[in-house]
C-alpha positions, 0 to 999 in steps of 0.5 A, a space after each residue: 896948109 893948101 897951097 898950089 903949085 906948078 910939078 913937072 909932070 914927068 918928075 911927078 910921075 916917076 916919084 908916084 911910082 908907089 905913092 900918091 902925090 901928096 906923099 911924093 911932096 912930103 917925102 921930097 920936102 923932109 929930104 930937102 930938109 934932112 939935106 939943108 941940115 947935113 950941110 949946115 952940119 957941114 960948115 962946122 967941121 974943122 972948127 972944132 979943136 980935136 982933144 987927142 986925151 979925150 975918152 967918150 967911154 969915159 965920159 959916157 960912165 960919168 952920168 
């Protein structure tokens, strides 16, 4: 998808040290991404009962 926008130059510029343009962009969309992802992650710790008699091993072995 083309689509135009407006890059501080000088942002641009440091991210391109080894890449073209259009590879700094993609690479700061997927870790914004992966960022997004890891806070959703986030909200959910705490609300989960912690099971003490639980064993992944266990569990693992079962399938």
């Amino acid at each position: 998808m083309l689509t135009t926008v407006q890059i501080d130059p000088d942002l641009l510029e440091n991210a391109r040290r080894s890449r073209t343009g259009e590879e700094a962009v993609n690479e700061a969309i997927r870790e914004y991404v992966q960022r997004q992802k890891q806070l959703d992650a986030l909200r959910y710790f705490g609300t989960f009962d912690f099971d003490p008699e639980y064993d992944y091993k266990k569990e693992r072995k079962r399938r």
